[in-house]
C-alpha positions in Angstrom: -58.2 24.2 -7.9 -55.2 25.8 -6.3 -54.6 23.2 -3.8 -54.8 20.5 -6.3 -51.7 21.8 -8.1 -50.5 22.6 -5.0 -50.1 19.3 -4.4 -49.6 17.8 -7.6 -46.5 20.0 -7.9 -45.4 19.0 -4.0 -46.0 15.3 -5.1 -43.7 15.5 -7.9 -40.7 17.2 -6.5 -41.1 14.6 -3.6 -40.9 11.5 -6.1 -38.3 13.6 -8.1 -36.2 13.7 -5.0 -36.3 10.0 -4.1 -35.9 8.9 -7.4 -32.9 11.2 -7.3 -31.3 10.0 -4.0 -32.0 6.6 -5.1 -29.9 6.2 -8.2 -27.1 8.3 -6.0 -27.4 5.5 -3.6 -27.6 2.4 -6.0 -25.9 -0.3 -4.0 -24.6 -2.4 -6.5 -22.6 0.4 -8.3 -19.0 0.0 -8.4 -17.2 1.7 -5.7 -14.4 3.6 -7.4 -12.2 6.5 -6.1 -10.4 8.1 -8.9 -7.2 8.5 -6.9 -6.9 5.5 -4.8 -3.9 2.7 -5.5 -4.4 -0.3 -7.6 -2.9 -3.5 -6.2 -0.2 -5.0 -8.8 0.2 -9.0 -8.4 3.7 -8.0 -10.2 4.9 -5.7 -7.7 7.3 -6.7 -4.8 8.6 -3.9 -2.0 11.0 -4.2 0.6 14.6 -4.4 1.3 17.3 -6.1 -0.4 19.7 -8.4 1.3 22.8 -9.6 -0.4 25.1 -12.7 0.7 28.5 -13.0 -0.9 31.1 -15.6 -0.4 34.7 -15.4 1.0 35.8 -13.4 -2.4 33.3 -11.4 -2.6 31.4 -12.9 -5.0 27.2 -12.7 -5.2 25.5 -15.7 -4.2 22.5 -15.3 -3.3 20.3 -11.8 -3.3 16.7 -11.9 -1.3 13.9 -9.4 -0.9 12.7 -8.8 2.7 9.0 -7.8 2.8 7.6 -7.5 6.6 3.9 -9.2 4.7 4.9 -11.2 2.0 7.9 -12.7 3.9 11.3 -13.0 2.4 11.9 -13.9 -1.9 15.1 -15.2 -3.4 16.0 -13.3 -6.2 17.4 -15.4 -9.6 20.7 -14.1 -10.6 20.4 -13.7 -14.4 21.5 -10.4 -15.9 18.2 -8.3 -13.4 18.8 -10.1 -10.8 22.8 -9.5 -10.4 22.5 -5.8 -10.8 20.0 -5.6 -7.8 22.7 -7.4 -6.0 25.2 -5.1 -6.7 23.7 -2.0 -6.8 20.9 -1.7 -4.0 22.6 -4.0 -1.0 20.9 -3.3 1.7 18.6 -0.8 -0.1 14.5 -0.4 -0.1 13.5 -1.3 -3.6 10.4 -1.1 -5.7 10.4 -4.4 -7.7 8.2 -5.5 -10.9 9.0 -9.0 -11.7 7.2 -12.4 -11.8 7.1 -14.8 -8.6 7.3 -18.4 -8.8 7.6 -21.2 -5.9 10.2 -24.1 -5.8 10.4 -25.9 -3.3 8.2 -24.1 -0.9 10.6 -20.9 -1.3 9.3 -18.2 -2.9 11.4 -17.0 -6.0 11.3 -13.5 -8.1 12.5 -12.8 -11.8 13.5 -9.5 -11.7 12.0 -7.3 -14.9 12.8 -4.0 -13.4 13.3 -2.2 -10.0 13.9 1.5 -8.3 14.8 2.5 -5.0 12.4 4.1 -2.8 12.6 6.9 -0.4 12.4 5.8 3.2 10.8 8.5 5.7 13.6 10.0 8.0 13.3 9.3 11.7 10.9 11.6 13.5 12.1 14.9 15.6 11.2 16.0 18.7 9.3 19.3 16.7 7.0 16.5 15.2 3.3 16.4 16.4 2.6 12.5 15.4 6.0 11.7 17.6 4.9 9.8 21.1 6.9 9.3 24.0 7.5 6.1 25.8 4.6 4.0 25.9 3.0 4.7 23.0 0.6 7.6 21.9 -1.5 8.8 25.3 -4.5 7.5 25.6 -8.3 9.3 26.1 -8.6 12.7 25.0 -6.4 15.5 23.7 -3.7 16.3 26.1 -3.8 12.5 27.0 -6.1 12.9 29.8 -7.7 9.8 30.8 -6.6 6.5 32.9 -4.4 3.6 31.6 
Protein backbone atom coordinates (compact mmCIF):
# COMPACT_ATOMS: atom_id res chain seq x y z
CA UNK A 1 0.00 0.00 0.00
CA UNK A 2 2.93 2.21 0.72
CA UNK A 3 4.44 1.91 -2.68
CA UNK A 4 1.23 2.66 -4.36
CA UNK A 5 1.14 6.17 -2.85
CA UNK A 6 4.56 6.19 -3.31
CA UNK A 7 4.04 6.30 -6.68
CA UNK A 8 0.88 7.95 -7.02
CA UNK A 9 2.48 10.94 -5.24
CA UNK A 10 5.88 10.55 -7.67
CA UNK A 11 3.45 10.41 -10.65
CA UNK A 12 1.85 13.57 -9.86
CA UNK A 13 4.69 15.84 -9.08
CA UNK A 14 6.12 14.48 -12.37
CA UNK A 15 2.91 15.62 -14.47
CA UNK A 16 2.85 18.75 -12.16
CA UNK A 17 6.27 19.53 -13.32
CA UNK A 18 5.74 19.19 -17.10
CA UNK A 19 2.56 20.74 -17.13
CA UNK A 20 4.52 23.46 -15.39
CA UNK A 21 7.49 23.85 -17.73
CA UNK A 22 5.10 23.57 -20.53
CA UNK A 23 3.03 26.65 -20.06
CA UNK A 24 6.55 28.43 -19.20
CA UNK A 25 7.56 27.32 -22.56
CA UNK A 26 4.36 28.01 -24.61
CA UNK A 27 5.68 28.93 -28.01
CA UNK A 28 3.21 31.11 -29.34
CA UNK A 29 3.36 33.55 -26.39
CA UNK A 30 4.29 36.94 -27.09
CA UNK A 31 7.86 37.69 -26.67
CA UNK A 32 8.05 40.84 -24.69
CA UNK A 33 11.00 42.44 -22.63
CA UNK A 34 9.75 45.11 -20.42
CA UNK A 35 12.66 47.34 -21.04
CA UNK A 36 13.53 46.86 -24.66
CA UNK A 37 13.00 49.99 -27.35
CA UNK A 38 9.90 50.27 -29.47
CA UNK A 39 10.52 51.15 -33.06
CA UNK A 40 8.62 54.63 -33.89
CA UNK A 41 7.70 54.96 -37.86
CA UNK A 42 7.68 58.86 -36.69
CA UNK A 43 11.09 59.06 -35.53
CA UNK A 44 14.06 60.22 -37.71
CA UNK A 45 17.96 60.38 -36.25
CA UNK A 46 20.87 61.72 -37.68
CA UNK A 47 22.64 64.83 -38.55
CA UNK A 48 21.51 67.94 -39.88
CA UNK A 49 23.03 69.59 -42.90
CA UNK A 50 22.22 73.09 -43.78
CA UNK A 51 22.79 74.89 -47.31
CA UNK A 52 22.54 78.66 -47.49
CA UNK A 53 22.87 80.90 -50.43
CA UNK A 54 25.40 83.70 -51.17
CA UNK A 55 23.52 85.96 -48.30
CA UNK A 56 23.21 83.75 -46.00
CA UNK A 57 19.94 82.77 -46.44
CA UNK A 58 18.42 78.98 -45.67
CA UNK A 59 17.57 77.05 -48.59
CA UNK A 60 17.52 73.94 -48.16
CA UNK A 61 17.96 71.82 -44.54
CA UNK A 62 18.50 67.79 -44.95
CA UNK A 63 18.77 65.00 -42.40
CA UNK A 64 21.65 62.57 -42.90
CA UNK A 65 20.84 59.04 -41.56
CA UNK A 66 23.83 56.34 -42.32
CA UNK A 67 20.28 53.66 -42.84
CA UNK A 68 17.61 55.55 -43.97
CA UNK A 69 19.72 57.73 -46.33
CA UNK A 70 19.46 61.45 -46.53
CA UNK A 71 15.65 63.51 -46.03
CA UNK A 72 14.95 67.10 -47.09
CA UNK A 73 13.48 68.95 -44.46
CA UNK A 74 10.28 71.41 -45.55
CA UNK A 75 11.01 74.87 -44.33
CA UNK A 76 7.77 75.99 -42.67
CA UNK A 77 7.98 77.46 -39.19
CA UNK A 78 9.73 73.55 -37.70
CA UNK A 79 11.61 73.15 -40.31
CA UNK A 80 13.50 76.74 -40.42
CA UNK A 81 14.36 76.53 -36.78
CA UNK A 82 16.14 73.11 -37.26
CA UNK A 83 18.07 75.04 -39.87
CA UNK A 84 19.04 77.57 -37.79
CA UNK A 85 19.63 76.22 -34.65
CA UNK A 86 21.19 72.55 -34.94
CA UNK A 87 23.60 73.13 -38.35
CA UNK A 88 25.59 70.52 -38.35
CA UNK A 89 24.14 68.95 -35.15
CA UNK A 90 22.84 65.15 -34.34
CA UNK A 91 19.16 65.52 -33.86
CA UNK A 92 16.30 63.39 -32.61
CA UNK A 93 13.39 64.16 -35.04
CA UNK A 94 9.51 63.31 -34.68
CA UNK A 95 7.87 64.31 -37.80
CA UNK A 96 5.94 62.67 -40.75
CA UNK A 97 7.84 61.45 -44.05
CA UNK A 98 6.47 61.82 -47.37
CA UNK A 99 8.04 61.01 -50.96
CA UNK A 100 8.08 63.47 -54.04
CA UNK A 101 9.67 62.75 -56.62
CA UNK A 102 11.61 59.84 -55.43
CA UNK A 103 13.21 62.16 -52.58
CA UNK A 104 12.34 61.56 -49.36
CA UNK A 105 10.78 64.59 -47.45
CA UNK A 106 10.13 65.26 -43.51
CA UNK A 107 7.59 67.71 -41.73
CA UNK A 108 9.18 68.51 -38.77
CA UNK A 109 6.70 68.27 -35.57
CA UNK A 110 9.45 68.43 -33.02
CA UNK A 111 13.17 67.65 -32.52
CA UNK A 112 16.16 67.54 -29.74
CA UNK A 113 19.70 67.20 -30.02
CA UNK A 114 21.33 64.14 -28.93
CA UNK A 115 24.53 63.49 -27.16
CA UNK A 116 27.26 61.95 -29.33
CA UNK A 117 29.77 59.59 -27.52
CA UNK A 118 33.27 61.31 -27.22
CA UNK A 119 36.16 59.71 -28.99
CA UNK A 120 37.74 56.79 -27.19
CA UNK A 121 41.18 57.15 -24.96
CA UNK A 122 43.93 55.16 -24.91
CA UNK A 123 42.70 54.08 -20.84
CA UNK A 124 39.63 52.50 -22.75
CA UNK A 125 39.35 48.62 -22.72
CA UNK A 126 36.88 48.38 -25.96
CA UNK A 127 39.64 50.76 -27.82
CA UNK A 128 41.66 48.46 -30.68
CA UNK A 129 44.73 49.27 -32.34
CA UNK A 130 45.29 49.21 -35.99
CA UNK A 131 43.69 46.48 -37.67
CA UNK A 132 40.85 46.11 -35.83
CA UNK A 133 40.10 44.17 -32.54
CA UNK A 134 42.76 41.04 -32.27
CA UNK A 135 41.57 38.08 -33.27
CA UNK A 136 41.34 34.37 -31.24
CA UNK A 137 41.50 34.47 -27.63
CA UNK A 138 42.10 36.92 -24.89
CA UNK A 139 45.35 38.56 -25.24
CA UNK A 140 44.79 38.25 -29.08
CA UNK A 141 46.53 35.02 -29.32
CA UNK A 142 45.78 33.26 -32.36
CA UNK A 143 46.79 33.52 -36.30
CA UNK A 144 45.45 36.07 -38.88
Amino acid sequence: MKKLIVLILTAAMVEFLFVGVSKAQEPNAPKHEPNAPRFDPNMFRGRVVVVKDANGIITAVKLENRRRGTFNIVLDEKGKELGEKMVDKFVEITGTETTKDNEKWLTVEKYTEMQRPGPRGPGDPNRHGPGGPPRGGPGGEGGR
